[in-house]
C-alpha positions as CSV (number, residue, x, y, z in Angstrom):
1,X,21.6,16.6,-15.9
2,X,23.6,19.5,-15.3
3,X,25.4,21.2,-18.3
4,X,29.1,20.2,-19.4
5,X,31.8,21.5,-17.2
6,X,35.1,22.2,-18.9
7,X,37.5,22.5,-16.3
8,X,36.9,19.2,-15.2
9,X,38.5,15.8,-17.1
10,X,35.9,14.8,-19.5
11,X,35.0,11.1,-19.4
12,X,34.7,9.0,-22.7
13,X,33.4,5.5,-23.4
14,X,34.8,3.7,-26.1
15,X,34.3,0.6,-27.4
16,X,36.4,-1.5,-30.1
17,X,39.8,0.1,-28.2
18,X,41.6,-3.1,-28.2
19,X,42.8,-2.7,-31.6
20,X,42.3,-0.4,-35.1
21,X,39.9,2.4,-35.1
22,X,38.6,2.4,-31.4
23,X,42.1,2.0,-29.9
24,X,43.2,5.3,-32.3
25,X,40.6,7.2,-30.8
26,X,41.0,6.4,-27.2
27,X,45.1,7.6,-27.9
28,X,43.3,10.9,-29.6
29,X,41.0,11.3,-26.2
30,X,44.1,10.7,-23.7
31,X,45.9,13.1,-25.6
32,X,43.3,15.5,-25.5
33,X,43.0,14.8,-21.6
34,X,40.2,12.8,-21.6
35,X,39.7,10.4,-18.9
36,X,38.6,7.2,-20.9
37,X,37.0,4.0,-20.3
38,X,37.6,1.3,-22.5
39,X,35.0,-1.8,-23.4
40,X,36.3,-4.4,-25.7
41,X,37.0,-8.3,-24.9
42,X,40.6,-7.7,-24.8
43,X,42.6,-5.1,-23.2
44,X,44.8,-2.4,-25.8
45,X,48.2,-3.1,-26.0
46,X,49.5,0.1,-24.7
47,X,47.2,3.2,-24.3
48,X,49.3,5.8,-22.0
49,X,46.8,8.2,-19.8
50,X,43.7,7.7,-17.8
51,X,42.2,5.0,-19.8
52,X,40.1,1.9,-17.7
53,X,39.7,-1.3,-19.7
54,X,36.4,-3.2,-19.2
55,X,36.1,-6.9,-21.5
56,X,33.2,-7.4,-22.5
57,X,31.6,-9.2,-24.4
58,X,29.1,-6.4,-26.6
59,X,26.9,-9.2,-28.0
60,X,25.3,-10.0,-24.7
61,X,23.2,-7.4,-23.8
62,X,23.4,-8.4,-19.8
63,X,26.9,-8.3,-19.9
64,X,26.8,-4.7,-21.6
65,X,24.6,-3.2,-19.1
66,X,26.6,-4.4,-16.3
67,X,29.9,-3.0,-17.9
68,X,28.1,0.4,-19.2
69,X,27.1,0.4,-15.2
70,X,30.4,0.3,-14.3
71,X,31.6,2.7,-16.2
72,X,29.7,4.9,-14.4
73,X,28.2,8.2,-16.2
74,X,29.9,10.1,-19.1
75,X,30.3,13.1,-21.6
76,X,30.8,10.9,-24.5
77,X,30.2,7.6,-26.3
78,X,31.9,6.2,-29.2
79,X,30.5,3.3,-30.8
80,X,33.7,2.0,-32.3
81,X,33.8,-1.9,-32.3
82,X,33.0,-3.3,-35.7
83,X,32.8,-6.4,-37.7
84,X,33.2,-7.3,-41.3
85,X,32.3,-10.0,-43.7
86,X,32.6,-9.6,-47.1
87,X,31.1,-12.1,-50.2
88,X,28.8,-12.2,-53.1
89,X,24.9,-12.2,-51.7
90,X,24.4,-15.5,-53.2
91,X,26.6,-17.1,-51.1
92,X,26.5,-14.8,-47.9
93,X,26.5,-16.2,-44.3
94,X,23.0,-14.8,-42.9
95,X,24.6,-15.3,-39.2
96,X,27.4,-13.5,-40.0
97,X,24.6,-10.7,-41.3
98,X,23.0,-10.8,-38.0
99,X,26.2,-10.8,-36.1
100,X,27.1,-7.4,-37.8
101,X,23.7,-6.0,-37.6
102,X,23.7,-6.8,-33.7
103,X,27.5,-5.3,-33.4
104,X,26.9,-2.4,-35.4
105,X,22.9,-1.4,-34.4
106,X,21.9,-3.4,-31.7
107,X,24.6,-2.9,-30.0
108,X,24.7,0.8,-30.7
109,X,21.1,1.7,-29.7
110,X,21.3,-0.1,-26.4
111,X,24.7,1.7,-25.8
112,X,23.1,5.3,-26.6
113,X,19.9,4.0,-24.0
114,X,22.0,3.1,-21.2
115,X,24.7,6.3,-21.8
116,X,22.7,9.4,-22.9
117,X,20.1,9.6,-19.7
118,X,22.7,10.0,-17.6
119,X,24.5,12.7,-19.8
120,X,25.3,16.2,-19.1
121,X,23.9,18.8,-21.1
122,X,26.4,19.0,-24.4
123,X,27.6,15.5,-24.6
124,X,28.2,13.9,-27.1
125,X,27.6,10.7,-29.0
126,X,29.6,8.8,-32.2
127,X,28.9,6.2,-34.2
128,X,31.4,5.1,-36.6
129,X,29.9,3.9,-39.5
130,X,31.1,3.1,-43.0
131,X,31.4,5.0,-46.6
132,X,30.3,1.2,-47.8
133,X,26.6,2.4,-46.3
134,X,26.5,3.7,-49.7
135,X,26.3,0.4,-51.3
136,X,29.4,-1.8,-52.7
137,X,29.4,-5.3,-54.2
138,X,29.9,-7.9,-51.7
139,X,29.7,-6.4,-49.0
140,X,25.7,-5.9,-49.1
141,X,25.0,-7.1,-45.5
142,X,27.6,-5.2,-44.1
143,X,26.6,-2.0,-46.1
144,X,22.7,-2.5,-44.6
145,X,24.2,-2.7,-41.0
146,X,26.2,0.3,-41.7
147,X,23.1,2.1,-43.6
148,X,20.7,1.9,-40.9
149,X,22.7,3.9,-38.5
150,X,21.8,7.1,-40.4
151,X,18.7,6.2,-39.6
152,X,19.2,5.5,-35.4
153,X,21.6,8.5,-35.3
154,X,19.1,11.2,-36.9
155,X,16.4,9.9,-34.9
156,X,18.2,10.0,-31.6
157,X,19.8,13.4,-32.4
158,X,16.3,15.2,-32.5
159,X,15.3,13.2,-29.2
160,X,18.0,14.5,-27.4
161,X,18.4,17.8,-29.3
162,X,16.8,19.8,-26.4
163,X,19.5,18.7,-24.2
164,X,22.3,20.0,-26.7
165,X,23.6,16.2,-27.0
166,X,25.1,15.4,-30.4
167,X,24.8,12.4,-32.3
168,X,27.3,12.2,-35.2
169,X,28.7,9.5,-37.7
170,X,31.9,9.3,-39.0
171,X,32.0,6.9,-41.9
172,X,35.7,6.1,-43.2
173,X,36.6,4.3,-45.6
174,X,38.9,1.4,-46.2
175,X,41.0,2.3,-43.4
176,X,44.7,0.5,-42.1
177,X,43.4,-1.8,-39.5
178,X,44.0,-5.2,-38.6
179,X,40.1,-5.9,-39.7
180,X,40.7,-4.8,-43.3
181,X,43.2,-7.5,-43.3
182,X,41.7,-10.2,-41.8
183,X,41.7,-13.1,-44.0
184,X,38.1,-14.1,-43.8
185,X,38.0,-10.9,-46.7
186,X,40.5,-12.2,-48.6
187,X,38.5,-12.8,-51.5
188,X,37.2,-9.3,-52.0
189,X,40.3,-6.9,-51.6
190,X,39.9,-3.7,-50.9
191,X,39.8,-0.9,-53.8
192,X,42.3,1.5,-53.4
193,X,41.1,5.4,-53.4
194,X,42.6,8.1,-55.6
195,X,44.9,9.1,-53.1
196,X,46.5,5.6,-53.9
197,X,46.5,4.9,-50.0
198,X,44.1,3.7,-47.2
199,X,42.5,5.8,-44.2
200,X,44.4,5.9,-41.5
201,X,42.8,5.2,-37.6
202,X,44.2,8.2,-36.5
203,X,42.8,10.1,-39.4
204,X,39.1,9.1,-38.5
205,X,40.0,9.3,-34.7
206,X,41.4,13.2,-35.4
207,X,37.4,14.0,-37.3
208,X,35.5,11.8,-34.0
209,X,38.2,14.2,-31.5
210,X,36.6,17.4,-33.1
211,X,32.8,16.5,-32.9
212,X,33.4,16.0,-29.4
213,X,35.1,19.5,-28.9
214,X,33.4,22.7,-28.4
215,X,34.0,23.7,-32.1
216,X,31.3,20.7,-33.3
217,X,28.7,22.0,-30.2
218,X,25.9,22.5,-32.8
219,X,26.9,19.6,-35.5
220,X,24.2,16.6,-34.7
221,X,22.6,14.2,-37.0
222,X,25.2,14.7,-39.6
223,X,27.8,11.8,-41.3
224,X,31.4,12.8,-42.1
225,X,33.2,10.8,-45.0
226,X,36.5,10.2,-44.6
227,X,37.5,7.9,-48.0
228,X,40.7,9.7,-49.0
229,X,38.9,10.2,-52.4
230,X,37.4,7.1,-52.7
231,X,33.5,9.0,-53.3
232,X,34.6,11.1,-55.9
């Protein structure tokens, strides 16, 4: 594919942009004057710009190939959706395991596979991940999910590498979105970082605008924590 061209409207795929983090970063992109397209199974409130919605539901992998296809070819993919379930491993819900391993790495890897042939030279490609891929009680089967895309982003960064496409995680943590406070967690709060507040969206959608800027052209296989102090 032919390189990049910057005077032209770059085109962005999100997914998760009907609420929380993927919704943040679609605003970011439109502000930034991308043109983006939007897969989630319900439409975004409001998102002002050039922004096309396209439901979908991300756990059938039909229906994602026939949405990615309608999308049509672009400079940038972020991997936004998410799902959490919290809980002791003694009593976890091993479909609700599976569920957030298929979201966060199935879904992921056939994403990059149906996006990234059809890239430009220089585009670029987010995962958002999780500081929780560290490990943290209760939370083990999300951590793994979240964990084993360090492991899909390196690899796909040094297969696309002579291309100049970037593959880049940003792992917040507990951030302000309606998932933190869904009350399927309610039993395992989340633990407030030193700066005595949560992440916010726009906070992790500011770090995903700048690895797909010019400035992050030679930034690929990396993670960027965002846990307002929470690692320390």
């Amino acid at each position: 594919m032919a390189a990049l061209d910057r005077d032209t409207p770059r085109h962005a795929l999100v997914t998760g942009t009907s609420s929380g983090i993927g919704q943040a970063v679609a605003a970011r992109l439109l502000t930034d004057g991308w043109r983006v397209t939007g897969i989630a199974r319900r439409a975004p409130q409001a998102l002002e710009g050039d922004y096309m919605h396209l439901p979908c539901d991300l756990s059938d992998p039909e229906a994602l190939a026939s949405t990615v296809a309608q999308a049509g070819p672009v400079d940038a993919l972020v991997h936004a959706a998410g799902l959490l379930r919290v809980g002791p491993i003694e009593t976890a819900d091993f479909n609700d395991g599976a569920a957030m391993w298929q979201l966060h790495v199935d879904v992921a890897a056939r994403l990059i596979s149906l996006c990234a042939p059809d890239m430009p030279e220089g585009g670029r490609i987010v995962l958002i991940g999780s500081r929780v891929a560290r490990g943290a009680a209760g939370r083990a089967l999300y951590a793994a999910s979240k964990a084993a895309l360090s492991g899909l982003a390196r690899s796909v960064a040094l297969e696309h590498a002579p291309r100049r496409i970037t593959v880049n995680i940003v792992a917040p943590g507990a951030t302000d979105t309606p998932m933190l406070r869904d009350p399927a967690r309610a039993s395992e709060p989340p633990r407030m970082p030193p700066f005595g507040r949560l992440v916010r969206p726009e906070e992790v959608a500011g770090t995903t605008a700048f690895l797909l800027s010019p400035d992050a052209g030679a930034m690929t296989g990396q993670e960027l924590i965002i846990c307002a102090g929470g690692s320390l």
